[in-house]
C-alpha positions as MATLAB code, in Angstrom:
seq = 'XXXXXXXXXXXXXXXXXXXXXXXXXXXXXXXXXXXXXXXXXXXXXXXXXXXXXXXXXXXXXXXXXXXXXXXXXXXXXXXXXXXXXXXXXXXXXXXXXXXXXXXXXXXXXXXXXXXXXXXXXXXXXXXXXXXXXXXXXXXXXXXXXXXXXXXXXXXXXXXXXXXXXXXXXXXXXXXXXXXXXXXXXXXXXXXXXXXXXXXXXXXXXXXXXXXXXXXXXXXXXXXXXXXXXXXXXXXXXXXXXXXXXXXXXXXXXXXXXXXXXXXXXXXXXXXXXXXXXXXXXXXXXXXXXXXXXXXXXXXXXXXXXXXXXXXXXXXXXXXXXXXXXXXXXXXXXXXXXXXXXXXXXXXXXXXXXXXXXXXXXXXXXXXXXXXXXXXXXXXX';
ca = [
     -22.849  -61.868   70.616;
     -22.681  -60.768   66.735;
     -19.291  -58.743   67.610;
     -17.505  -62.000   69.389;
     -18.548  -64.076   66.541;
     -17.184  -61.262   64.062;
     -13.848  -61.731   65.912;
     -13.514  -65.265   66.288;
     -14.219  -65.580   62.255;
     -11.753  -63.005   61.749;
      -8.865  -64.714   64.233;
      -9.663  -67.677   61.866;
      -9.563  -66.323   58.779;
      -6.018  -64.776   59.746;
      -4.966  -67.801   61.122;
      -5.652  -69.736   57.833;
      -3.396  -66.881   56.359;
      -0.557  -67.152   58.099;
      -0.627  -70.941   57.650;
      -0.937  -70.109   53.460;
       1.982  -67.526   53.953;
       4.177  -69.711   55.799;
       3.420  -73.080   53.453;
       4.266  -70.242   50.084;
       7.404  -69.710   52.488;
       8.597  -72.889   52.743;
       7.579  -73.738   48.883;
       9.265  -70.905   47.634;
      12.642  -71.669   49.803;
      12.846  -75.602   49.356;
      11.490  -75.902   45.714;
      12.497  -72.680   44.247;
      15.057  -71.643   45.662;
      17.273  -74.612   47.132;
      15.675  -76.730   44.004;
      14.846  -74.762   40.538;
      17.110  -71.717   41.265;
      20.100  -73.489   43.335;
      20.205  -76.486   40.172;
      19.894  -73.656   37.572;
      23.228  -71.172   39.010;
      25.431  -74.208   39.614;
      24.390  -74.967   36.278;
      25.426  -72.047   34.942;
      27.822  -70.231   37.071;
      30.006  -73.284   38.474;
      32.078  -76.052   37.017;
      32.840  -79.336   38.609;
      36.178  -81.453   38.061;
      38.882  -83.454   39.809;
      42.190  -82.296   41.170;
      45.233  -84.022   43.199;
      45.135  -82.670   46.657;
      48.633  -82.673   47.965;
      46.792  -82.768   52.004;
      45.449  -86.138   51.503;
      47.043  -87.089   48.533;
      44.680  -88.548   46.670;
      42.205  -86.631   44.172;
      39.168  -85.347   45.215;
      35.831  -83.164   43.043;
      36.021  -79.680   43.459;
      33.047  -76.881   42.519;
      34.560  -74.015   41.593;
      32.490  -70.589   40.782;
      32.772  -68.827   37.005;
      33.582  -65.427   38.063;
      33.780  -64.489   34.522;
      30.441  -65.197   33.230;
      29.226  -64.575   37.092;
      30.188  -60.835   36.982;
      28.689  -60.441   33.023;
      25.724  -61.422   34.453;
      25.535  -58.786   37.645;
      26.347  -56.025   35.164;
      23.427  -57.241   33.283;
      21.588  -57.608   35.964;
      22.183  -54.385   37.389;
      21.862  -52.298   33.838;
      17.997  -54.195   33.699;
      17.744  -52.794   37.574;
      18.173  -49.414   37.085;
      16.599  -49.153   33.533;
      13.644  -50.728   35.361;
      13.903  -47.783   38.034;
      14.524  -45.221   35.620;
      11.145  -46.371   33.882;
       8.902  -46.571   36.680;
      10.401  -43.190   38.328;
      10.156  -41.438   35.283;
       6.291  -42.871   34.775;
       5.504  -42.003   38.398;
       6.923  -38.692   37.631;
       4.913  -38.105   34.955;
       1.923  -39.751   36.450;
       2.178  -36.968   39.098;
       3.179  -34.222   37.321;
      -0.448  -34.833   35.252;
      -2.151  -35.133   38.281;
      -0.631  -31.796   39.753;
      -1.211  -29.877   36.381;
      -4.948  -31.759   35.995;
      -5.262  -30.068   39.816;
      -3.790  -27.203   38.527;
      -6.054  -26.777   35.760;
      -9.184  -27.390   37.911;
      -8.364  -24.950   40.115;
      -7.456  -22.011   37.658;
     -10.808  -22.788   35.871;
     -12.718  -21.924   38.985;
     -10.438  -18.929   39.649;
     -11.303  -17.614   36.139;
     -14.688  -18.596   36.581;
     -15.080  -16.543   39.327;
     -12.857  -13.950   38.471;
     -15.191  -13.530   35.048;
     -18.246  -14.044   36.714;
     -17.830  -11.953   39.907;
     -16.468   -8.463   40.750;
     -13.717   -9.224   42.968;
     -10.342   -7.537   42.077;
      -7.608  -10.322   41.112;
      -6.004  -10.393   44.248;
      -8.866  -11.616   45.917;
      -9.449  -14.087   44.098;
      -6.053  -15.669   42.464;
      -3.320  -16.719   45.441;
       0.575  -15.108   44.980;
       1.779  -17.642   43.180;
      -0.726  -16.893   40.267;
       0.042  -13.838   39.979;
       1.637  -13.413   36.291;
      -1.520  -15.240   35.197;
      -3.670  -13.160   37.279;
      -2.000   -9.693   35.576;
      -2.877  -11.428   31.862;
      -6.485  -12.409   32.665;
      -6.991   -8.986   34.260;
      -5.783   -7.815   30.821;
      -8.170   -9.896   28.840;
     -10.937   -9.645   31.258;
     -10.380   -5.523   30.496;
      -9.942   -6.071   26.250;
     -13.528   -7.816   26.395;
     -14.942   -5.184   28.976;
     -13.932   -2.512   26.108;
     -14.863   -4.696   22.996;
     -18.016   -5.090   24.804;
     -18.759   -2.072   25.197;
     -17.493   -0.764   22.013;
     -20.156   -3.591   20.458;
     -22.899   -2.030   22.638;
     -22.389    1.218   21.290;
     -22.078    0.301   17.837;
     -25.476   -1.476   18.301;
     -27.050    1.017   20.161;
     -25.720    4.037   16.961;
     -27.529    0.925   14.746;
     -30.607    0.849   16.288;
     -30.925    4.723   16.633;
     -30.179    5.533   13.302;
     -32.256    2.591   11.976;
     -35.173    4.433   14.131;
     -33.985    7.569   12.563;
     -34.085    6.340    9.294;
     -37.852    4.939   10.031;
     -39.236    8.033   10.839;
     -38.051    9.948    8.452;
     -39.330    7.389    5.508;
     -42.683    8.996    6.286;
     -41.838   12.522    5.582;
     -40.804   12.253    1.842;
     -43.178    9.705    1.109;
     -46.304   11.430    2.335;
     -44.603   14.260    0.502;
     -44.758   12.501   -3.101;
     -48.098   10.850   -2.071;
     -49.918   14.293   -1.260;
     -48.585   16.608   -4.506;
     -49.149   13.214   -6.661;
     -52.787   13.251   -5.104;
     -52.694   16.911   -5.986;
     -52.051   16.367   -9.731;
     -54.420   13.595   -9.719;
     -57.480   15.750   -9.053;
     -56.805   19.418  -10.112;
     -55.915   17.963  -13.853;
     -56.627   21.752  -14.561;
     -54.343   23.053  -12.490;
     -52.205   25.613  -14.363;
     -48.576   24.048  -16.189;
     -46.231   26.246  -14.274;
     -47.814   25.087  -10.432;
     -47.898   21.653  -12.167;
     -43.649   21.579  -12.864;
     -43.111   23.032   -9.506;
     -45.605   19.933   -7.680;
     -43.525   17.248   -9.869;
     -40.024   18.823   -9.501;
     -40.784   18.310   -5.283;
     -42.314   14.814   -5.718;
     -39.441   14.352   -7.677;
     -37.127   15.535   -5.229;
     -38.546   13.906   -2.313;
     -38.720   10.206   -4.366;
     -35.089   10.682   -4.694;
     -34.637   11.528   -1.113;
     -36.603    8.456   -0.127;
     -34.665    6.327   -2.807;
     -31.270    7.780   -0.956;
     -33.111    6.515    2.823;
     -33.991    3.076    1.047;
     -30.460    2.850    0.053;
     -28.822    3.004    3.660;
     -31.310    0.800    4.738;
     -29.782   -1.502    2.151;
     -26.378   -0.350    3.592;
     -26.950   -1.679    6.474;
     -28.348   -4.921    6.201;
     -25.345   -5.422    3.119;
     -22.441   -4.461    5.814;
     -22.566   -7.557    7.925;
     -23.692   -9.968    5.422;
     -20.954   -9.091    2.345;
     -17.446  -11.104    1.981;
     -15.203   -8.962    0.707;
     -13.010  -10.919   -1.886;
     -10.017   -8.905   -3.212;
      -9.022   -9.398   -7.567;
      -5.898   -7.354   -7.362;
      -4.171   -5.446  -10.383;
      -2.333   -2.652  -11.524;
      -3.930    0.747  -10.965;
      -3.236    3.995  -12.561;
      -4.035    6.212   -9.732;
      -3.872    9.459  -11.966;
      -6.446    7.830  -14.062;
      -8.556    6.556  -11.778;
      -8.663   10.107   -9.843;
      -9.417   11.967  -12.932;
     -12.893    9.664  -13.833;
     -13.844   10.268  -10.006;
     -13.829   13.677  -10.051;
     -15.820   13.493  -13.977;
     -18.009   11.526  -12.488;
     -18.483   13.808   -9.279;
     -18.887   16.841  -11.016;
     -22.764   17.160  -10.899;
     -22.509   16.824   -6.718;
     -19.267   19.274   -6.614;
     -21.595   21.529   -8.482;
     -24.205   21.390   -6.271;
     -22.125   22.294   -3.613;
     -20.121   24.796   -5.239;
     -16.790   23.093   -4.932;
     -13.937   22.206   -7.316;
     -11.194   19.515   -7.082;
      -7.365   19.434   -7.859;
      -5.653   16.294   -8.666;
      -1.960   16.197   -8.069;
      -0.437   12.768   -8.999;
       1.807   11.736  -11.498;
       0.681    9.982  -14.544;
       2.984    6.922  -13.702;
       2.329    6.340  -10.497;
       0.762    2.952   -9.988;
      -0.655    0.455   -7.261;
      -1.334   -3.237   -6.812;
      -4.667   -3.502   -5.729;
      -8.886   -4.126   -6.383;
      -9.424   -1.343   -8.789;
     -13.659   -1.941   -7.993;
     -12.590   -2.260   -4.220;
     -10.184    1.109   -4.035;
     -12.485    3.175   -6.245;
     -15.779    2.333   -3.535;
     -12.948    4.056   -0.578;
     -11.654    6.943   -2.776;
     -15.231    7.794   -3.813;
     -16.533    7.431   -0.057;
     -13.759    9.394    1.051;
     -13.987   12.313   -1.380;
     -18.310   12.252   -1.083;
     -17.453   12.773    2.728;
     -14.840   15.792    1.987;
     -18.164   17.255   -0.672;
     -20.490   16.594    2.456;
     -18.625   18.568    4.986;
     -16.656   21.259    3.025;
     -17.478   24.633    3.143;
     -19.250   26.148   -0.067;
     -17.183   27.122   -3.297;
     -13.722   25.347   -1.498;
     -11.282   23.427   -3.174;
     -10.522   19.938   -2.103;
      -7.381   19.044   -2.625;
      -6.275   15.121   -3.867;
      -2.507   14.372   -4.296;
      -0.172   11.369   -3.808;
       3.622   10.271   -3.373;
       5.124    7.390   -3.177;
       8.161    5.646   -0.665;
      10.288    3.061   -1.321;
       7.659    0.199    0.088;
       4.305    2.672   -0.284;
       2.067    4.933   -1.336;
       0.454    7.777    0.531;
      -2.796    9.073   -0.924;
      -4.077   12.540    0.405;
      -7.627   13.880    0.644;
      -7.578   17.630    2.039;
     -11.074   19.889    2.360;
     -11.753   23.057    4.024;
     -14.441   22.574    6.653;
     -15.372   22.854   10.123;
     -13.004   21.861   12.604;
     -13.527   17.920   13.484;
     -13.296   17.434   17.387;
     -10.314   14.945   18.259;
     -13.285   12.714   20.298;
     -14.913   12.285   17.169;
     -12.267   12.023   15.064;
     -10.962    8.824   16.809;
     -14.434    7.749   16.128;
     -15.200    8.081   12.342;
     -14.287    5.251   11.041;
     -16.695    3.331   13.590;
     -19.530    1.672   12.056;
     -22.808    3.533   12.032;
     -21.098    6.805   13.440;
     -22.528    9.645   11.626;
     -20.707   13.183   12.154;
     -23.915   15.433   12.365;
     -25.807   13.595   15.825;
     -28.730   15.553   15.167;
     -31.810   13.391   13.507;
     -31.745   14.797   10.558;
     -30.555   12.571    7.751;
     -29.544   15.660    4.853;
     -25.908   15.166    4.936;
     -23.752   12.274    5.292;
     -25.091    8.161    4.952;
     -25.612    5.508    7.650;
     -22.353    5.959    8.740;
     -20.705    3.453    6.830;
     -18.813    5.178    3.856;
     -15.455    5.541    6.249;
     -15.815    2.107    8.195;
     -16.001   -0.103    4.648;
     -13.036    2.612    3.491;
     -11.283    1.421    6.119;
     -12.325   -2.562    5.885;
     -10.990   -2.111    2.437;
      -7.637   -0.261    2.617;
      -6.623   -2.700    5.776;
      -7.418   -6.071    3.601;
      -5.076   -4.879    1.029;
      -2.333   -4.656    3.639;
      -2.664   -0.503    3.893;
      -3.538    2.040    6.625;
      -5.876    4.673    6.816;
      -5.859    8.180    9.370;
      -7.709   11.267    9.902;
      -6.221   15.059   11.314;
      -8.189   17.537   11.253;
      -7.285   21.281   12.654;
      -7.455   24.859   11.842;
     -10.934   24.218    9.602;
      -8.833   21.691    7.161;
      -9.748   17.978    7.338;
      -7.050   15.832    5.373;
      -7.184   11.953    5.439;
      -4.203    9.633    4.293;
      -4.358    6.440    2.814;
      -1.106    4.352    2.867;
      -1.255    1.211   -0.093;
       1.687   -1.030   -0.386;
       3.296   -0.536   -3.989;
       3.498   -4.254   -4.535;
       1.198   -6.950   -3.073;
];
């Protein structure tokens, strides 16, 4: 019963319609168009006078068209027409081609959502015709993988050598604390035993001062801005104080330097900034030379450079590691003890350094001679 009156309400509803339609019909025909519109062309477009026709000979009113201002008006007319279709194509066009490229967009974020999140090779995941993206997200997805990693291990030489560094706190400081004890309570004790307990306490407060001091290191690295005040630098010069002021640790080790650079030759650079890498560079070649060895310092310039040399004799330096020490945190000697070298960040703030004043710095190391270059711009 519902369904029948459904249908009869609906055969009424489009009967009333097609009553309205044909009434807007009729109105548009006899009033607009055979009224308004009809009154307004031969208003415009025709012209009404009186000629002499010769068939009945007598004159009669003739309405005749202006084909002049008639045809004006279709150009204009047809110039509106297709500017009006050149605008709405051109908006539909552009309507769709944002809707394609908003689809298109959708559907490479999930494809790089699940090429990043899952382990499915490229080809299962991006269709043929993304396949130039598909090679340059495989790319990225690969640089990450590697910086990633390279992170992980840089974190993981942190954290070890931190640990390292921990332990072996204790050992000099129980040191001093015990032979300081020792003096303390044998004030009789004889002067000669006495020099010998202070020269060790001694000796081990400076060792812990040296562990304190790559803690610092450390913790400094990631929080320091370096901020470059560049000048003109007198390498010769500056070489010549290092080495002076290097002289007690070349003694200790039994080596000897030799400077060759001419007294002229200049850079444009941070003289505070430069001096930190040359002095972490040549405590590195004191570190790992052998005994009573000379280590070699010399420059020459180019016509856009100069190329700064650091040369020791020591052991070999295995290409795997040499590709490695400028990393942060990487440490030559792997073993836990802490007696040579720092926290492994002498070479990586050399490095930080020499590349923020526009330069380069390498490593080669064969036949038990380690040489490192440093290339500086002449001019900034």
């Amino acid at each position: 019963m519902k369904n029948k009156d459904s249908k009869n309400t609906t055969l009424i509803h489009a009967c009333i319609l097609g009553v309205v339609l044909c009434l807007g019909i009729y109105y548009f025909v006899d009033v607009f168009w055979n009224g308004f519109f009809v009154d307004w062309f031969m208003d415009r477009y025709t012209i009404t006078h009186e000629v002499y026709s010769a068939d009945i000979k007598k004159r009669i009113i003739v309405t005749e068209l202006l084909w002049s201002k008639l045809k004006i008006s279709i150009l204009e007319v047809l110039v509106i027409a297709v500017l009006i279709c050149i605008i709405v194509t051109f908006k539909v066009a552009d309507l769709y081609a944002k809707t394609n490229v908003k689809k298109s967009i959708t559907a490479i974020s999930v494809m790089l959502h699940d090429f990043m999140v899952k382990e499915n090779g490229n080809i299962e995941i991006f269709p043929k015709e993304y396949a130039e993206i598909a090679a340059q997200i495989s790319e990225i997805k690969q640089a990450m993988q590697r910086h990633e990693q390279i992170l992980k291990e840089e974190a993981d030489r942190k954290n070890d050598l931190i640990t390292y560094l921990a332990h072996d706190l204790k050992t000099p400081l129980t040191s001093v604390i015990g032979y300081l004890t020792l003096l303390n309570e044998a004030w009789d004790m004889p002067t000669e035993q006495k020099i010998k307990y202070v020269n060790i306490a001694l000796n081990k407060a400076l060792r812990l001062e040296k562990l304190i001091n790559e803690f610092f290191d450390i913790i400094r690295y990631n929080l320091q801005q370096i901020d470059l005040e560049k000048e003109s630098i007198n390498l010769c010069h500056m070489f010549v104080q290092m080495t002076d002021e290097f002289y007690p640790l070349l003694n200790a080790h039994g080596n000897q330097t030799k400077v060759c650079v001419d007294e002229n030759l200049t850079i444009y650079g941070d003289a505070i900034k430069l001096a930190r890498v040359f002095n972490n560079i040549l405590k590195n070649a004191i570190y790992y030379s052998y005994p009573d060895t000379l280590i070699k310092i010399w420059a020459k310039s180019t016509d856009t450079d100069v190329l700064i040399y650091f040369c020791n004799k020591g052991k070999t330096i295995p290409a795997r590691k040499l590709n490695s020490i400028f990393e942060k945190f990487f440490r030559m000697d792997e073993a836990r003890s802490t007696n040579t070298g720092g926290a492994g960040l002498g070479l990586a703030i050399a490095k930080e350094i020499v590349t923020l004043h526009g330069g380069a710095i390498t490593a080669e190391s064969e036949n038990e001679a380690t040489t490192f270059c440093i290339s500086l711009p002449l001019s900034d």
